[in-house]
C-alpha positions in Angstrom: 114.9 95.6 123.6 115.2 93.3 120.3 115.7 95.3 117.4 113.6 94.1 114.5 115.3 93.3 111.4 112.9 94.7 108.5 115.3 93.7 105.6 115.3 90.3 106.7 111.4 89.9 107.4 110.6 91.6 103.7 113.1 88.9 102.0 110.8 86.2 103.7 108.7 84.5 101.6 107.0 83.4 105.2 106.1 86.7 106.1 104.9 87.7 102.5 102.1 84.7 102.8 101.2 85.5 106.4 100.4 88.8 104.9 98.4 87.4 102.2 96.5 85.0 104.8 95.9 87.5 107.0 94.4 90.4 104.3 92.4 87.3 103.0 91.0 86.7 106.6 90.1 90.8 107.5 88.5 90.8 103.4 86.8 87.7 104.5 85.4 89.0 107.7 84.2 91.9 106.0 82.0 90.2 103.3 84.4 91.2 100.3 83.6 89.7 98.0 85.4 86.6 95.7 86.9 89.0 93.2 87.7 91.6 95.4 89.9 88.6 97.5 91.9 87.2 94.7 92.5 90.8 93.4 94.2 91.9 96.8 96.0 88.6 97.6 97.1 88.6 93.9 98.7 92.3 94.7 100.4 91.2 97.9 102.2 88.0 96.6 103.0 90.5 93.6 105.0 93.4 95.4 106.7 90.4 97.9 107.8 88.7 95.3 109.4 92.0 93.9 110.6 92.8 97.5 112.1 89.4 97.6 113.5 89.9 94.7 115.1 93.1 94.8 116.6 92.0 98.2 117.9 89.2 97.1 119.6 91.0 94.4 120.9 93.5 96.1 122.7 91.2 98.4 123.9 89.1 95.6 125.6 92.5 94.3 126.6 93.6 97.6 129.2 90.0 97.8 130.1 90.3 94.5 131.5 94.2 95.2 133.1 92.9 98.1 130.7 94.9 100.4 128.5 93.7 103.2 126.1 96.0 103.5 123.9 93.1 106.0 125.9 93.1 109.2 124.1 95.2 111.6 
């Protein structure tokens, strides 16, 4: 059984815009409206990019330490 690595999938940038696409799709589907769309997609690429972020920092700290807090 493959073991899914969550810290890795919420540092993707990928992942983030499938997300977006797919919250886009269901909001779509369910005849939300324009504003209601670009309001949800604009939260979702919001808290990734933080995610990202945060991530990407914490990594970046984790090196400079001399810590590897990724293998697993």
């Amino acid at each position: 059984m493959n073991k899914v690595n969550w810290k890795s999938k919420l540092g993707s940038r990928k992942f983030w815009a499938l997300i977006a696409g797919v919250a886009t799709s269901i909001l779509a589907a369910g005849g939300a409206g324009d504003d209601t769309t670009l309001k949800v997609t604009g939260i979702i690429g919001a808290v990734g990019s933080c995610v990202v972020y945060m991530l990407a920092e914490a990594y970046t700290d984790g090196k400079a330490s001399g810590s590897d807090d990724t293998a697993e």
